[in-house]
C-alpha positions in Angstrom: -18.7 3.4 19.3 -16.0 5.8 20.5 -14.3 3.2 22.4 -14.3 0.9 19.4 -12.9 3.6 17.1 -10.5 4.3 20.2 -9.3 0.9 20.1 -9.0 0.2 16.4 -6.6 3.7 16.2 -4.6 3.0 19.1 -4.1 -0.8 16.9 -3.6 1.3 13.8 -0.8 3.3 15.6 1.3 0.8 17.0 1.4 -1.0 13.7 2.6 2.1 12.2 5.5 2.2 15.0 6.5 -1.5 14.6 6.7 -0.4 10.8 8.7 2.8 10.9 11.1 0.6 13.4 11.4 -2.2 11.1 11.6 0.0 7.9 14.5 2.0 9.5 16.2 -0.4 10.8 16.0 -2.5 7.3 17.1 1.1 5.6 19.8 2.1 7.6 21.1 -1.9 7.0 20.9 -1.2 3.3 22.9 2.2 4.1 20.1 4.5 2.8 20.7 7.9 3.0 17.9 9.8 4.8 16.5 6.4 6.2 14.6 7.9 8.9 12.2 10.4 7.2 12.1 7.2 4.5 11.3 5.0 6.9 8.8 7.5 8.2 7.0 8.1 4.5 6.8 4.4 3.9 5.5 3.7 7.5 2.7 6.1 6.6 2.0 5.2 3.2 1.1 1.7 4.6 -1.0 2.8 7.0 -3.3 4.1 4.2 -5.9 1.0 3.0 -4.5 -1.0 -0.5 -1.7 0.7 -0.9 1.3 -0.6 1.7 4.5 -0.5 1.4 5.1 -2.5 -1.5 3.5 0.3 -3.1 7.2 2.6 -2.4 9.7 -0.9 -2.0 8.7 -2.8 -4.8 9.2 -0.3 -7.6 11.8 1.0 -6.0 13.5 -2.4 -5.6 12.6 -3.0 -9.3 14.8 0.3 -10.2 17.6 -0.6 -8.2 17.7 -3.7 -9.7 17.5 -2.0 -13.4 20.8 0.4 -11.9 22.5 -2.9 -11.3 22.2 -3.2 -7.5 21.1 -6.5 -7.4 21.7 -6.9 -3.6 20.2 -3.6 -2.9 17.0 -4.7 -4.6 17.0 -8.3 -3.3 17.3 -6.7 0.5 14.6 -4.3 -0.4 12.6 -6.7 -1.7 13.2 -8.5 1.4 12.3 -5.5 3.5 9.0 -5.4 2.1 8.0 -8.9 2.6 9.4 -8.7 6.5 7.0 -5.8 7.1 4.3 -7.0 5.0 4.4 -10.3 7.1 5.1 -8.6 10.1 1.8 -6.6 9.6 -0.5 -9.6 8.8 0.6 -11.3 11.8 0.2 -8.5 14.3 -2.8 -6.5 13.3 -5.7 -9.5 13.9 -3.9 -10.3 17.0 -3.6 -6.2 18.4 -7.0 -5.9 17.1 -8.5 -8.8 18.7 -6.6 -8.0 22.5 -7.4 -4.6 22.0 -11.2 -4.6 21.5 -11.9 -8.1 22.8 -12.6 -9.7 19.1 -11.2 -12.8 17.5 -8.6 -11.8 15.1 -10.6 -14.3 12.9 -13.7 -11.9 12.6 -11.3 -8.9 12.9 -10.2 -10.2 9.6 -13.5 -11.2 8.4 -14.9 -7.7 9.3 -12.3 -5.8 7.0 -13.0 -8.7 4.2 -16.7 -8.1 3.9 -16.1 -4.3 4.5 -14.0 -3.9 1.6 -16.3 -6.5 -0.1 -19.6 -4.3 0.4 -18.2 -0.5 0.5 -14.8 -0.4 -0.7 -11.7 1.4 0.6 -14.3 3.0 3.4 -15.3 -0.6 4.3 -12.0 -2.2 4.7 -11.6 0.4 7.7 -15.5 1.0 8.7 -15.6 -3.0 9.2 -13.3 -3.3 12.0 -14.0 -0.5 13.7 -18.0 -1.5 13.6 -16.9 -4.8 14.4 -15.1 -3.4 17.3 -18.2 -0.8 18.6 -21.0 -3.9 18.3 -18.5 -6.1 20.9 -18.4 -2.9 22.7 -22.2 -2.7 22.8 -22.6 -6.4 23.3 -20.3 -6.3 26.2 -22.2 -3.0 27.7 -25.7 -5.0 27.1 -24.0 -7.8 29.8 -22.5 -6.0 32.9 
């Protein structure tokens, strides 16, 4: 179980490096000022389950455009869909090399997780997912 857990945290926090790269990098483009600790807030607000960062970069995109700053918006806007995209591609992959799952049922595990308990689910299902492989790969050798 710990090795599972282990596995799906060390995922979690590479994702959430990838992210705060991308998001500064994206930021400092857009000549944000502050674009690290940004960059930094945003990276950890998507590592929470549900929200993501469209949760900061679309409203914040939307207000931007509103101010008149259509470019500013448009490259935020295209910010958010570069690390929203970047994320679904990596995490089954990580996940699956990681702790030795498909990233099929790594995605099916947070499905039905979040289907069955919620916001606890979505992140209880991979990691169970990840401590029965464990336990089935134990059971062999």
């Amino acid at each position: 179980m710990k090795s599972g857990a282990a596995g799906w945290l060390a995922v979690q926090g590479r994702l959430l490096a990838v992210q705060f790269v991308l998001l500064a990098a994206g930021l400092a483009l857009l000549r944000v000022e502050g674009f690290l600790l940004l960059a930094a807030l945003i990276a950890l607000l998507d590592a929470l389950p549900l929200l993501g960062c469209g949760t900061a970069l679309v409203p914040w995109a939307l207000l931007t455009l509103l101010e008149g700053e259509g470019g500013k918006a448009l490259g935020l806007l295209g910010l958010w869909l570069t690390v929203w995209l970047c994320r679904t591609l990596l995490e089954p992959r990580l996940m699956g090399r990681r702790v030795g799952v498909s990233p099929v049922w790594t995605l099916l595990s947070a499905y039905l997780g979040a289907r069955t308990l919620g916001l606890v689910g979505l992140v209880a299902g991979p990691i169970l997912l990840a401590a029965a492989a464990e336990l089935l790969r134990g059971g062999e050798g």
